[in-house]
TIRO-2110 file (N, C-alpha, C; in Angstrom, 1 decimal):
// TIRO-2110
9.1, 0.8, 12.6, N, 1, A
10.0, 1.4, 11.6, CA, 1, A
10.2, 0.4, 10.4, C, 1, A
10.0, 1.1, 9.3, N, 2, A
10.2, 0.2, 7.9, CA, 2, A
11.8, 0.5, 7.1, C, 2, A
12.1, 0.0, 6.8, N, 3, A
13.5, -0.1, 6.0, CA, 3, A
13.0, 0.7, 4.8, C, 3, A
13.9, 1.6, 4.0, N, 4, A
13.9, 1.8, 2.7, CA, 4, A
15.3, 1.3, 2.0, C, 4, A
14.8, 0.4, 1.0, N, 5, A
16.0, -0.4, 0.6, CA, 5, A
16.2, 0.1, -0.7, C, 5, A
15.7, 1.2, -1.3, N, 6, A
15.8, 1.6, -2.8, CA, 6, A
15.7, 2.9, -2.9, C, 6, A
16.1, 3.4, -4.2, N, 7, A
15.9, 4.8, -4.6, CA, 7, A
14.7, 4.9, -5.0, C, 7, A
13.8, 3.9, -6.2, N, 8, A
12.4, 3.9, -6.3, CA, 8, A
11.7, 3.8, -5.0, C, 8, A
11.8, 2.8, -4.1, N, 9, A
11.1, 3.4, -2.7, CA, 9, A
11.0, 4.4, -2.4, C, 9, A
12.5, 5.1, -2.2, N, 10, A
12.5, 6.8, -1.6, CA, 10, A
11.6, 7.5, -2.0, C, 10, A
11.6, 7.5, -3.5, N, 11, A
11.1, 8.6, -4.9, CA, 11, A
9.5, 8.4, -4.3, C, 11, A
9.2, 6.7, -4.2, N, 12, A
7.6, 7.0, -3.8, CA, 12, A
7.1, 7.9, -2.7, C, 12, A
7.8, 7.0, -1.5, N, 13, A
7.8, 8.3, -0.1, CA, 13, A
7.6, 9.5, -0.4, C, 13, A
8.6, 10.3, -0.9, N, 14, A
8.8, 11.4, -1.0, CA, 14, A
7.8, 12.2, -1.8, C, 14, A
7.2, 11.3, -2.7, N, 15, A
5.6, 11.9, -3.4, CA, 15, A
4.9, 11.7, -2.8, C, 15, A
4.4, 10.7, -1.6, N, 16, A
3.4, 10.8, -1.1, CA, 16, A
3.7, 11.6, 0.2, C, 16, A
4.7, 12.1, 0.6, N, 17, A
4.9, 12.8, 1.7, CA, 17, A
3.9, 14.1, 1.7, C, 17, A
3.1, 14.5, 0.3, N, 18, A
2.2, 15.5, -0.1, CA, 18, A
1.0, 15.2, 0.6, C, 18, A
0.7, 13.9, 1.2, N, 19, A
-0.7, 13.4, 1.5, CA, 19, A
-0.4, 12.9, 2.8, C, 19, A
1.3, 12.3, 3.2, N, 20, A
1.1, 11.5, 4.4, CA, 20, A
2.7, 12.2, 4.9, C, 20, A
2.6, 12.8, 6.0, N, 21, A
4.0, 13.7, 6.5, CA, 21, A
4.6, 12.3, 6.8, C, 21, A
5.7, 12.0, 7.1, N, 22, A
7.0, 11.2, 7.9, CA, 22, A
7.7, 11.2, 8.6, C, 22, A
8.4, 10.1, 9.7, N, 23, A
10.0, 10.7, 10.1, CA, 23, A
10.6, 9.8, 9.1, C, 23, A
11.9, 10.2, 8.9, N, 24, A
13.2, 9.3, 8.4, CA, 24, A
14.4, 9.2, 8.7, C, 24, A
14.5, 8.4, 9.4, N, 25, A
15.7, 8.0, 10.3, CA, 25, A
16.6, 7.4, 9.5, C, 25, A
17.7, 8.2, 9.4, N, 26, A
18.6, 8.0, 9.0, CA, 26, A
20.6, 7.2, 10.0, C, 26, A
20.9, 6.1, 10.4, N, 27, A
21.9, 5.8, 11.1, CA, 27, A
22.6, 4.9, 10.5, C, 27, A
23.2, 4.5, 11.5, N, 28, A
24.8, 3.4, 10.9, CA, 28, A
24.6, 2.4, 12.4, C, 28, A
25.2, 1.3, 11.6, N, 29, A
24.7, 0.0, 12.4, CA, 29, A
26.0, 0.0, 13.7, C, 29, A
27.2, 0.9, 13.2, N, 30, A
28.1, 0.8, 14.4, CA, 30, A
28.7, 2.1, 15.1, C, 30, A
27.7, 2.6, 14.8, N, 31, A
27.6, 4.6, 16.2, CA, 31, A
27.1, 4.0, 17.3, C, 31, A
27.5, 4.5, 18.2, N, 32, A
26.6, 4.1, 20.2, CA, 32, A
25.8, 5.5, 19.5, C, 32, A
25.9, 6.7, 18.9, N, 33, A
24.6, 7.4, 19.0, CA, 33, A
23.9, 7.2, 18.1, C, 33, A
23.8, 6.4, 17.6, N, 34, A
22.8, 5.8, 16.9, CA, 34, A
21.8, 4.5, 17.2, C, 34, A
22.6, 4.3, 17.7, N, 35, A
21.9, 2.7, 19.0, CA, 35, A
21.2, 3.7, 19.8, C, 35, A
21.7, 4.8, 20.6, N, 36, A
20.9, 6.0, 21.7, CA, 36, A
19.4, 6.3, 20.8, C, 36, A
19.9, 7.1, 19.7, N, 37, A
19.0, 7.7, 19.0, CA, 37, A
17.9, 6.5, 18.6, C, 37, A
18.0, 5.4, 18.1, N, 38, A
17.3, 4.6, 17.7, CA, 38, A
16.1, 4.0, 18.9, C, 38, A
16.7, 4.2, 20.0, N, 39, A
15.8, 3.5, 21.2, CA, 39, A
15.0, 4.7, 21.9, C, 39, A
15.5, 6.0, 21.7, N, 40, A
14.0, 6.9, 21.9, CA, 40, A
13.3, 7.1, 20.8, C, 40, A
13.7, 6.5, 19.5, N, 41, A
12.6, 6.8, 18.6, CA, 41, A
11.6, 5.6, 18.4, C, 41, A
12.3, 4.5, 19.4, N, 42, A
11.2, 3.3, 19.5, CA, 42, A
10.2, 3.5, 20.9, C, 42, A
10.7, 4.2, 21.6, N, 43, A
9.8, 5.0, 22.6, CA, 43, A
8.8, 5.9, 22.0, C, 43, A
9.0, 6.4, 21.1, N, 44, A
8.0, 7.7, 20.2, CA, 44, A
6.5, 7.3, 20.3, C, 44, A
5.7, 7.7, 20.8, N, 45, A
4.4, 8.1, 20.3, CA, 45, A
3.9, 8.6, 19.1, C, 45, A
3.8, 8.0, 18.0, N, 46, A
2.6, 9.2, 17.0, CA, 46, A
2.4, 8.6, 16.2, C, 46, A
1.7, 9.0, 15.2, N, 47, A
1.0, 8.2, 14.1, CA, 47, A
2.0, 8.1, 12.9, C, 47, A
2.7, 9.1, 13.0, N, 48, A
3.4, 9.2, 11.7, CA, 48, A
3.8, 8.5, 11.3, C, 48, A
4.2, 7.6, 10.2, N, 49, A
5.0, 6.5, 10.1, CA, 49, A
6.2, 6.6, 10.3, C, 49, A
8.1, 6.0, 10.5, N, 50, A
8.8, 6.2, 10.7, CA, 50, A
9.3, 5.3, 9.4, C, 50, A
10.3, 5.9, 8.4, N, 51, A
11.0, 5.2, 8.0, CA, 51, A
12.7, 4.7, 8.0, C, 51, A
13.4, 4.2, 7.6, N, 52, A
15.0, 3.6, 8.1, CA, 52, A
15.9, 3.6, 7.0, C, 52, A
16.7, 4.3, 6.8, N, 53, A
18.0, 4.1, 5.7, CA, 53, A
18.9, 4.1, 7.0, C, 53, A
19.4, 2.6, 6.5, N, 54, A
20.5, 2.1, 7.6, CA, 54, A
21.9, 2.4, 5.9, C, 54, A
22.4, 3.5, 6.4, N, 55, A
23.6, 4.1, 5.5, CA, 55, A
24.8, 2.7, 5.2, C, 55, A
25.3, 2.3, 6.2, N, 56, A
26.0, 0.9, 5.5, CA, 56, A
25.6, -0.2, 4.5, C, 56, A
24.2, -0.3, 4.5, N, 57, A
23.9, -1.3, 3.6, CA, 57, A
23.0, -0.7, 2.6, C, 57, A
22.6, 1.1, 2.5, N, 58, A
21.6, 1.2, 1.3, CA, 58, A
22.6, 2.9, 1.1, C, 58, A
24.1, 2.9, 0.6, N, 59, A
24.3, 3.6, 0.3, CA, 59, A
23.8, 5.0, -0.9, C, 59, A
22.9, 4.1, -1.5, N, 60, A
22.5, 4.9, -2.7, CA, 60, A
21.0, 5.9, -2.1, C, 60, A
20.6, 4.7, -1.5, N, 61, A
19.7, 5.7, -1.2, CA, 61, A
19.6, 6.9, -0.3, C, 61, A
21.1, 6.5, 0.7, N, 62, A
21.4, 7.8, 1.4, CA, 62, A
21.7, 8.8, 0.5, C, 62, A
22.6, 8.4, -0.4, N, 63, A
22.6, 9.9, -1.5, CA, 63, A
21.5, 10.4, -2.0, C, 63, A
20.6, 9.2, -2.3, N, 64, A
19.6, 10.3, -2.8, CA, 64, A
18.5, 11.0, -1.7, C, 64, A
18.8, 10.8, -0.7, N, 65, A
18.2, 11.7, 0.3, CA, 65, A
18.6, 12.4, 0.4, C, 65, A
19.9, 12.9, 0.6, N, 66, A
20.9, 14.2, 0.4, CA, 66, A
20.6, 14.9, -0.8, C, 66, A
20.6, 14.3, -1.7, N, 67, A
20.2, 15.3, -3.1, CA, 67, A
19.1, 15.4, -3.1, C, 67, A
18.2, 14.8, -2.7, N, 68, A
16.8, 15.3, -3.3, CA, 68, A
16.2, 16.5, -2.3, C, 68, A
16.9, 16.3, -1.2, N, 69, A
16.1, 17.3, 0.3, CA, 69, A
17.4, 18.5, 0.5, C, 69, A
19.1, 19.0, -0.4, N, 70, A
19.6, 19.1, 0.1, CA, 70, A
19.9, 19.6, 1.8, C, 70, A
20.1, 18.2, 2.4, N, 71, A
20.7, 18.0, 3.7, CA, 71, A
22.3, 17.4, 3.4, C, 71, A
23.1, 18.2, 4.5, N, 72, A
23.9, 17.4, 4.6, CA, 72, A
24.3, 15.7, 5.3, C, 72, A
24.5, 14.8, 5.0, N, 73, A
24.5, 13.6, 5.6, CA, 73, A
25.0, 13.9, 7.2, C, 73, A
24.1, 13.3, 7.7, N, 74, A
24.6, 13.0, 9.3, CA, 74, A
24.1, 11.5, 9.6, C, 74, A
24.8, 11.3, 10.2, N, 75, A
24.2, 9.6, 11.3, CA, 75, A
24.6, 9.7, 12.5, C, 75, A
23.9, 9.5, 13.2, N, 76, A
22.2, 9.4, 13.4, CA, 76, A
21.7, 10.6, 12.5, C, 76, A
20.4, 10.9, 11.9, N, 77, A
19.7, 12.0, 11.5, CA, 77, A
18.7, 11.9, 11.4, C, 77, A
17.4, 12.7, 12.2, N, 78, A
16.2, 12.6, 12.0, CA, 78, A
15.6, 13.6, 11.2, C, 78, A
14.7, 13.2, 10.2, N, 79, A
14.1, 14.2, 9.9, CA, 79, A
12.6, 14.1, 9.5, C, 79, A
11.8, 15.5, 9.4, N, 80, A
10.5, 14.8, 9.4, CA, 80, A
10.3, 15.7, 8.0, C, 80, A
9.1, 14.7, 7.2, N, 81, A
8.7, 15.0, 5.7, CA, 81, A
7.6, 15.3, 5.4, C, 81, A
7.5, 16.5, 4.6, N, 82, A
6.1, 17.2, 4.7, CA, 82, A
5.9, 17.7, 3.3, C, 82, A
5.5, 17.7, 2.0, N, 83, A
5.1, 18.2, 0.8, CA, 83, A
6.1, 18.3, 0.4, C, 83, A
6.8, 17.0, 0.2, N, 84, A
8.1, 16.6, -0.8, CA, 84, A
9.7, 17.3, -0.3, C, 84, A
9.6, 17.7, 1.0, N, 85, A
10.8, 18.4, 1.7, CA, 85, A
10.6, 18.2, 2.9, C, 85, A
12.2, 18.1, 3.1, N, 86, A
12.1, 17.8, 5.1, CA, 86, A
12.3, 19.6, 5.8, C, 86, A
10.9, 19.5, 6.6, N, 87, A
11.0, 20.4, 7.3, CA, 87, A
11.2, 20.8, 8.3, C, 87, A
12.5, 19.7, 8.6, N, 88, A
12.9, 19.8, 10.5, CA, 88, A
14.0, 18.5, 10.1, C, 88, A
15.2, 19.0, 11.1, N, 89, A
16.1, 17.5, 11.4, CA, 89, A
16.7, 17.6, 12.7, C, 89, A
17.1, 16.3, 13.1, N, 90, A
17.8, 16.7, 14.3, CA, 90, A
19.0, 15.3, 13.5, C, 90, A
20.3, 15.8, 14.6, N, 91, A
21.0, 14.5, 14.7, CA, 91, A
21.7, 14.5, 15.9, C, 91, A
22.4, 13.2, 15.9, N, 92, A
23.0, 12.8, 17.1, CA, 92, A
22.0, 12.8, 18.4, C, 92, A
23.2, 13.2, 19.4, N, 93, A
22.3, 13.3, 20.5, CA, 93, A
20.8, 14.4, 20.7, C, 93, A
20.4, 14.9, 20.2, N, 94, A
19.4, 15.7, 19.7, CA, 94, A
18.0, 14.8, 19.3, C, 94, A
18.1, 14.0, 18.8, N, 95, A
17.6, 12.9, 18.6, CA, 95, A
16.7, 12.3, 19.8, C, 95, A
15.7, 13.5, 20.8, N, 96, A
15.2, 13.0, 21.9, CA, 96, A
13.4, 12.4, 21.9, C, 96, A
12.9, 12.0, 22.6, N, 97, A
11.5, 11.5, 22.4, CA, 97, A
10.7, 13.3, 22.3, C, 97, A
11.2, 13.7, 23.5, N, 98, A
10.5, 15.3, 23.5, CA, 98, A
10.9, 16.1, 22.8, C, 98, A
12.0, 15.9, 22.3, N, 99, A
12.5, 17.3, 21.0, CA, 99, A
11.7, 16.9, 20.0, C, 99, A
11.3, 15.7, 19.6, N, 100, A
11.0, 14.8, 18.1, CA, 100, A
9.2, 15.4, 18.3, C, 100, A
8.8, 14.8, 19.3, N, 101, A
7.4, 15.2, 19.9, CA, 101, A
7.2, 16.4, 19.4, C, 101, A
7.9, 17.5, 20.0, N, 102, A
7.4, 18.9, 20.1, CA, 102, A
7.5, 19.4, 18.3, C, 102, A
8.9, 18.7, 18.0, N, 103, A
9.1, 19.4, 16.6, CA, 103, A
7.7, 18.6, 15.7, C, 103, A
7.1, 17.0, 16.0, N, 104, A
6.2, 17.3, 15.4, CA, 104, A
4.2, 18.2, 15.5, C, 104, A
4.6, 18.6, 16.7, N, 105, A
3.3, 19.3, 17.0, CA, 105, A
3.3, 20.8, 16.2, C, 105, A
4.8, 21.3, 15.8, N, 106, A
5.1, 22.4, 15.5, CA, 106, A
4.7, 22.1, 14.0, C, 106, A
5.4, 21.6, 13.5, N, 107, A
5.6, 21.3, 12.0, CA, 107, A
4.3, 20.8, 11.3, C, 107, A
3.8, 20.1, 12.0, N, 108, A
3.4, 18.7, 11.1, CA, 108, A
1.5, 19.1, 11.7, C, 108, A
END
């Protein structure tokens, strides 16, 4: 899992999401479901890359994840990225190794 510490980061992600799909994990350093959610996504199998906006310390770039894809904010929130739009999310407890799995064999 790589951190996104910027909104120029995001902006790149999200253009190359046309060539390379993603997850993007979105949480907060003091939820228990986000500690939950975070340890089956370190279980995860797949090639995808996974990226991290930890919302306490890169507030801006959570907004512009919300604005650019409108999603409403959740933490925990997964979502997976595919031709500059997320086309699948889960959050909270939902957040499982086999829901994540399956939604990417569907999607992606």
């Amino acid at each position: 899992m790589k951190r996104i510490k910027s909104v120029e980061a995001w902006k790149t992600l999200l253009k190359k999401s046309d060539e390379q799909p993603f997850l993007l994990f979105k949480l907060s350093m003091t939820c228990i479901s986000s500690v939950a959610a975070k340890k089956e996504l370190q279980k995860l199998q797949t090639e995808l890359p996974i990226y991290v906006v930890i919302v306490q310390l890169d507030r801006k770039v959570s907004k512009a994840v919300e604005e650019d894809l409108g999603v409403k904010h959740e933490s925990p929130q997964l979502l997976i990225l595919k031709d500059g739009r997320g086309i699948w999310q889960a959050t909270h407890y939902h957040i499982k190794q086999s829901i994540v799995l399956d939604a990417i064999e569907e999607y992606v």
